[in-house]
PARO-779472 format. One record per residue (C-alpha): x, y, z. Coordinates in steps of 0.1 Angstrom, whole numbers, plus 5000, padded with zeros to 4 digits. Example, Ala and Ser with C-alpha at 12.3 -4.5 7.8 and 13.67 -1.06 7.14 Angstrom:
# PARO-779472
512349555078/513749895071/
//
This chain:
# PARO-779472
523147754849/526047874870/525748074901/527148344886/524548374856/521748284886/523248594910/522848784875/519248664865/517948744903/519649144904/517949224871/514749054883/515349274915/515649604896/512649524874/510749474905/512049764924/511250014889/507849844893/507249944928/508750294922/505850334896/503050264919/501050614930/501950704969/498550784977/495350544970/491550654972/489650495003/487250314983/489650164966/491850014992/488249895007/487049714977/490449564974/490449475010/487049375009/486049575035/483249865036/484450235035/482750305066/484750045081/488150125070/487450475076/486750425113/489950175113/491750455101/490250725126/490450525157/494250585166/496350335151/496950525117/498550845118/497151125100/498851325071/501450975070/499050685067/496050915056/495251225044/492351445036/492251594998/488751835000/486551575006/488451215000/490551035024/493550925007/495750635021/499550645020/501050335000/503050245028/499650215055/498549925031/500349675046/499549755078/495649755072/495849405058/497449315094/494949515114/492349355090/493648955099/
//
């Protein structure tokens, strides 16, 4: 394989990925980014109360739920390590 045909197989691997992201939902329940962080919802809730997560950017309230932005997810696994 040439580099040119490599340069070509890694951009349309790169747009895949990018239409991939751009498919994920911008807001995620709280009890789901617990159990996928393995953490109780109590827990991340006071993680995301205490000051380092800003609300209506990281988190927001819909009635009842807290929702957490897609782009805060990162930044609880950090907090979390």
């Amino acid at each position: 394989m040439n580099d040119r045909d490599l340069l070509i197989e890694l951009i349309n691997e790169f747009r895949e990925l990018k239409k991939a992201f751009l498919q994920l939902p911008e807001w995620y329940s709280l009890p789901e980014i617990a159990h996928d962080k393995g953490m109780t919802r109590q827990s991340l809730r006071t993680k995301l109360l205490n000051g380092d997560f800003e609300p209506e950017v990281d988190f927001k309230y819909d009635g009842h739920k807290i929702l957490i932005a897609r782009s805060a997810v990162p930044k609880i696994r950090r907090k979390r390590q």
